[in-house]
N, C-alpha and C positions, 0 to 999 in steps of 0.2 A: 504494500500500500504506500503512495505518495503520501510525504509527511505533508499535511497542509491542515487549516483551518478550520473546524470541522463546524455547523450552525448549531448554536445553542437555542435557537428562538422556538417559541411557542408552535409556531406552523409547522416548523419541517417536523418537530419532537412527533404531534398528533397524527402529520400523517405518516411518519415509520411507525409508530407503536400502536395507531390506530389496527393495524395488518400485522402487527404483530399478537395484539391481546386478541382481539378480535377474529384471526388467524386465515381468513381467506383470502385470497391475492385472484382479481380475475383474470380468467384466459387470455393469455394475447399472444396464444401458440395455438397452433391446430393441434386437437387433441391425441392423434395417434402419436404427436411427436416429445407427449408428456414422460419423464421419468420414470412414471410412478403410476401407469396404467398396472391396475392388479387385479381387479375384478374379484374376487372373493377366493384367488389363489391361497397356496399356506405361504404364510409369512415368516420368513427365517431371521431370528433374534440372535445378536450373540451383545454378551456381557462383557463390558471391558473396564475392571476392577470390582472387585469382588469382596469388597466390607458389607458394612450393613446399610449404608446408604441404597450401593447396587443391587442391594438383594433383593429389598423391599422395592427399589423399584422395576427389577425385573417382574416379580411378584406380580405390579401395578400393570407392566405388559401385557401378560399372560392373562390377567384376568380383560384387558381391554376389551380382547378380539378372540374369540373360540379357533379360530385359524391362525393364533401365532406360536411359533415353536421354538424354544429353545436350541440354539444347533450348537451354541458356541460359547466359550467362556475364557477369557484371560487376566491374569493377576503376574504378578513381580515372586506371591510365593504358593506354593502348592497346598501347605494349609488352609489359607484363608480361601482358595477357590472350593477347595471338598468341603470347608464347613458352609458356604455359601450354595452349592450344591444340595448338600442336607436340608440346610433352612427352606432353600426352595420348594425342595421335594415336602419336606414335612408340613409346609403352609397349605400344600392342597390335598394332603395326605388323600392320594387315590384320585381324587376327583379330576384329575387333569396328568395325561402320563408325561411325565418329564423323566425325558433320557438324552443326555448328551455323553456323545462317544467319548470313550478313549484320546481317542486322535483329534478329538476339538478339544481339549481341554489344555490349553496352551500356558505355558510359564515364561516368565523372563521381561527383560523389557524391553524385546522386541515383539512380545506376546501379540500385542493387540495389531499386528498389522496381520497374523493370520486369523485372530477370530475375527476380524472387519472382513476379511475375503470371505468367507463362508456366506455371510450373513446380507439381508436386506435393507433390517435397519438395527442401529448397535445402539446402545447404553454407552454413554463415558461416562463412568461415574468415578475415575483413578482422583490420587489427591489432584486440584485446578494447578498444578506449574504444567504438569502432561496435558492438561487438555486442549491448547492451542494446535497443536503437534498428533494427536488423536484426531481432531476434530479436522485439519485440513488432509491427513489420510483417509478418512471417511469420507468426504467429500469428493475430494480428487477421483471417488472408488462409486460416487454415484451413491452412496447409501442415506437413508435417513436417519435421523439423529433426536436421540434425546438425550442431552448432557445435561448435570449439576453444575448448580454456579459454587463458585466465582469461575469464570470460564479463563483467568488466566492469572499470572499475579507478578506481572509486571508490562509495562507498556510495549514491550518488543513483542511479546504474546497478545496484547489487546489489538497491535494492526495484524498481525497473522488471522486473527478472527474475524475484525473487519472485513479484511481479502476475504476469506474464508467464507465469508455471510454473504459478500454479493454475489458469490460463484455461485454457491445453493441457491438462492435467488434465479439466477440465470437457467440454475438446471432445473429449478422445479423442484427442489426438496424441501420436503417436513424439515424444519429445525425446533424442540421443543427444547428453553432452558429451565431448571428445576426453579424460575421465580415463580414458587405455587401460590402466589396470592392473586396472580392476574387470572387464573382459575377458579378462586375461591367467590361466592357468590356474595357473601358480603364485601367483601372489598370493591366485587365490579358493581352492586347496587349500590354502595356509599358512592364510589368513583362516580357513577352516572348524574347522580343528585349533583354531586359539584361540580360536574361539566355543564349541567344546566343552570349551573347559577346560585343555588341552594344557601351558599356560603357570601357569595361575591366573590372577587378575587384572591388568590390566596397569596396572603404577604409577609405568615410566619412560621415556622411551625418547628415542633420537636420531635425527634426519632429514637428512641433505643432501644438497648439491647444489655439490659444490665441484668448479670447471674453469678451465681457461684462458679462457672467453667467448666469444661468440661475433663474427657477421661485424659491419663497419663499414663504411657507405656514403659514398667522399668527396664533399666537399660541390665541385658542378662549378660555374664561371663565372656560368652564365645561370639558375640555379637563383633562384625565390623562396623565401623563408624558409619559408613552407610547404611547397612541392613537397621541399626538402632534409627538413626535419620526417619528410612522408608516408613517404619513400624511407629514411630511416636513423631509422623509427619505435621500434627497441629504445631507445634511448636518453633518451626525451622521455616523461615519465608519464602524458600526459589521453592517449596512442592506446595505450601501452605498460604501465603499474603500474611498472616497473621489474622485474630479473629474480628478486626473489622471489615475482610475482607471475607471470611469465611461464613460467619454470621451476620454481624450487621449491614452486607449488602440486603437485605431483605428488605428494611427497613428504610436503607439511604435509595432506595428504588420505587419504593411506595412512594416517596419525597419528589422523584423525579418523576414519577408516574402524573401523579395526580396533581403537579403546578408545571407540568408539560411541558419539562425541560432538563437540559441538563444544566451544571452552576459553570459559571464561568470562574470561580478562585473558590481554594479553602484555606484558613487558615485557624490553627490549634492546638492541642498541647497532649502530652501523655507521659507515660511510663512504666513502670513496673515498680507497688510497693508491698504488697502480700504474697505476690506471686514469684520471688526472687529465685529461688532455688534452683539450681542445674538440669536437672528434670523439666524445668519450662522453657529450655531452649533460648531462643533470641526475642522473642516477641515480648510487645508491653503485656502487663492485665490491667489498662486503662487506655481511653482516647477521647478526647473532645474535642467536635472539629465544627467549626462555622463553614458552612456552605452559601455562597452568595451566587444569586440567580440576576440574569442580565434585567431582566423588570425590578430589578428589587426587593424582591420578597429571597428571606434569609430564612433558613433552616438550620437550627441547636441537634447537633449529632450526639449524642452520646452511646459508648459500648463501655463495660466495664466485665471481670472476670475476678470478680473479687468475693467469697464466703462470707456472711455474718450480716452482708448489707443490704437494701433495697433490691429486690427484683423487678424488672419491669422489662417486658418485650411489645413494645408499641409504637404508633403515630400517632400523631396530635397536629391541627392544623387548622389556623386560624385565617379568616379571610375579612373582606369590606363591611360584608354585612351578619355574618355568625363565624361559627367555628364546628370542626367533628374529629370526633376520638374514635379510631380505628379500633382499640380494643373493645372500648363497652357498645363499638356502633351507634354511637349516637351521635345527631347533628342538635348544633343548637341555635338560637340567635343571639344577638350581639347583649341583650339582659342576662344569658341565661337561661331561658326558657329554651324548651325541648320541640324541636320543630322533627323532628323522627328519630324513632329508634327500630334499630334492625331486630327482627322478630326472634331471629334466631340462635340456638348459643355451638358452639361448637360440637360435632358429633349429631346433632338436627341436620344438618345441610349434610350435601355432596361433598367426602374427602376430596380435598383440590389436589394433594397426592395421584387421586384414583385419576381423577378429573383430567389431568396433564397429559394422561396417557390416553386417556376415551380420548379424547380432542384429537393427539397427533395420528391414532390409529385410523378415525372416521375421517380425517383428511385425508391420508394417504388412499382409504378405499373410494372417495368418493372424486378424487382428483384434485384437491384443494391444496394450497400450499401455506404454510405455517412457518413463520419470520422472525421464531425470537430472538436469533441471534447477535444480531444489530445490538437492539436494544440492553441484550446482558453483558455486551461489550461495555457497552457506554456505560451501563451502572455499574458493571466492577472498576473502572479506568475512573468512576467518582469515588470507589472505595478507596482505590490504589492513591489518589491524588489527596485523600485522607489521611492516609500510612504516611504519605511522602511530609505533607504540613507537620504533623504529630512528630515524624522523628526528626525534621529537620529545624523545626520553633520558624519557620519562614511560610508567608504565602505563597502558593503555588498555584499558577494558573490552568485552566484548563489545555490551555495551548501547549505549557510547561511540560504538563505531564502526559499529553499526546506523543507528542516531537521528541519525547525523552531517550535517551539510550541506554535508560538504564535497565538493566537484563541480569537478573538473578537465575536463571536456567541456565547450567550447564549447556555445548550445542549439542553434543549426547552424553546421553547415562548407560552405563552397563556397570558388570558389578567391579571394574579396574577402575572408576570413578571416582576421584577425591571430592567430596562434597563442597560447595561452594563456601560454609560456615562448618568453624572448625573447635573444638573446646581447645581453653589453654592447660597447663598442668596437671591445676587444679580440677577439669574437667565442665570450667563455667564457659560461656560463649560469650563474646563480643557484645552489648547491647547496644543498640541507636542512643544518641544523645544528643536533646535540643539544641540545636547554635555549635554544635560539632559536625554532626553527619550532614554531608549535603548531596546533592543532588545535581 
């Protein structure tokens, strides 16, 4: 991709992501000449990473379309593909036969370029450093896709995907990314209210993503510094972003979603103070980042990974004439008063989980094309321009962190790979620090 300018305004934002949530692109190909002509064929799935993210959402495949079939599966290590195997098998215990061969059951980390050949449409669900690099060998191979965000975690991977996204585009491919809230029915009936005005303009609002953190892999005896890396991957940024990029894209996307744009600078602060210990790798367990949007209207990010404090995974977002809280669904007016609230509470509605997948599967049968990946570019490349504020105490522009060179991915990995972060002695790792690390 051409480094250049990319528009942040209100127009172009609605109409890429209008055909992105929305997910139909119409014909302006004669139909035989479609990709993805399939007619009620079996559909051949292969899995390409195999924790628990992929599993479940292979799961979510399977159960989409009674014609899709498991053919294929790759991972970096051979346990975690058989235990993800088992879970599979044991989710539908009988009811649906899942057998995948011998000889598709692929290892390594050249794995996923033979389960992508088998298969129609692939899962990348590997940690986000691999999935620019996935996701344009799938493409290149004609196949459909449904990947997990953050779809990269640094800006050299955010234009690969780019590239990446026009080309599916061109070919007519499904691209579905795991942002399950543009699936979720509350959020697209809050959304809808405030595209028509419900609120007025939106000119402030707040996002987080505050918890205790999540799991920690100890680092065992016979481990190389890599395999330890691969294995307790949240914690190390060229396979990870760190978790504003892992998590809080959720949230910094709802932000962009629904004030229908992206920001043009962030600027903010972080660090690590509970979370110190060698076991957490390079990453903060804090970030507060101001996101300023070219209209003017500002967005208070916050993620935190801290025990003992406030939890809160929400949006909030105030406009001209009221304001609406994503979690409890409600919109209000500018007194206070409750001008709607969403009927529903979670587990009432349609899993947006399940949801992601019905969608990309009834596209593909019905000749539709499906666009998310534009879109999960741009919201990770605001998370990443997040990470970049936070660790460097500097604002960073949109432009900044497009155009950037900065590139935490190794240009391959196999297992002769010195990871790009490294412990000292003592076994700590290098941390970011405000007004030192730059960019």
């Amino acid at each position: 991709m051409k480094k250049s300018t990319l528009q942040n305004d209100r127009r172009t934002f609605i109409k890429q992501t209008t055909l992105a949530t929305t997910g139909i692109l119409s014909a302006s190909v004669p139909v035989k000449s479609f990709a993805n002509v399939l007619d009620n064929k079996k559909l051949k799935l292969a899995l390409v990473g195999c924790g628990g993210r992929g599993s479940g959402a292979a799961v979510q495949a399977l159960t989409a379309d009674d014609q899709v079939e498991l053919v294929a599966m790759a991972d970096v290590f051979q346990d975690r593909l058989d235990s993800s195997l088992k879970a599979i098998i044991d989710h539908f215990d009988g009811r649906k036969k899942i057998k995948v061969k011998d000889k598709n059951k692929f290892v390594g980390f050249d794995a996923y370029k033979k389960a992508i050949d088998e298969a129609d449409v692939v899962i990348l669900t590997t940690p986000p450093g691999f999935r620019p690099y996935h996701f344009e060998y799938a493409i290149n191979n004609d196949k459909h896709v449904f990947m997990e965000k953050p779809v990269a975690t640094d800006p050299v991977g955010i234009r690969k995907v780019l590239d990446m996204a026009r080309i599916a585009k061109e070919k007519r491919l499904n691209v579905v990314v795991g942002l399950q809230r543009h699936y979720q029915k509350k959020y697209t009936t809050l959304y809808n209210r405030v595209a028509q005005g419900a609120i007025g303009k939106i000119t402030s609002g707040q996002v987080y993503w505050n918890d205790g953190g999540v799991w920690v892999k100890p680092r065992e005896a016979d481990q190389s510094e890599l395999e330890y890396q691969m294995r307790n991957w949240y914690y190390f940024n060229w396979i990870c972003g760190d978790h504003i990029l892992e998590q809080h894209i959720h949230n910094i996307d709802v932000a962009n979603w629904f004030i229908g744009a992206y920001p043009t600078s962030a600027q903010g602060m972080g660090g690590r103070q509970t979370r110190t210990g060698k076991e957490y790798g390079e990453i903060f367990d804090h970030h507060y980042v101001q996101f300023n949007y070219a209209d003017g209207a500002v967005i208070s990010s916050q993620c935190r990974h801290q025990k003992g404090c406030d939890s809160r995974v929400d949006e909030v977002f105030q406009g001209t004439s009221g304001s609406v809280e994503l979690g409890s669904g409600l919109l209000k007016d500018l007194d206070g008063q409750e001008l709607y609230k969403y009927p529903y509470k979670w587990g009432q509605e349609a899993n947006p989980y399940q949801v992601e997948h019905d969608e990309l599967f009834k596209s593909i049968r019905n000749n539709g094309v499906i666009s998310d990946a534009e879109n999960g570019a741009k919201s990770t490349l605001t998370a990443i321009m997040g990470r970049m504020a936070t660790y460097s105490g500097k604002t960073i522009s949109w432009d900044e962190a497009l155009n950037s060179d900065h590139h935490l991915m190794p240009a391959q990995v196999d297992w002769n790979t010195t990871p790009p972060s490294l412990p000292d002695e003592n076994g700590h790792y290098a941390i970011p620090t405000p007004g030192v690390t730059k960019f």
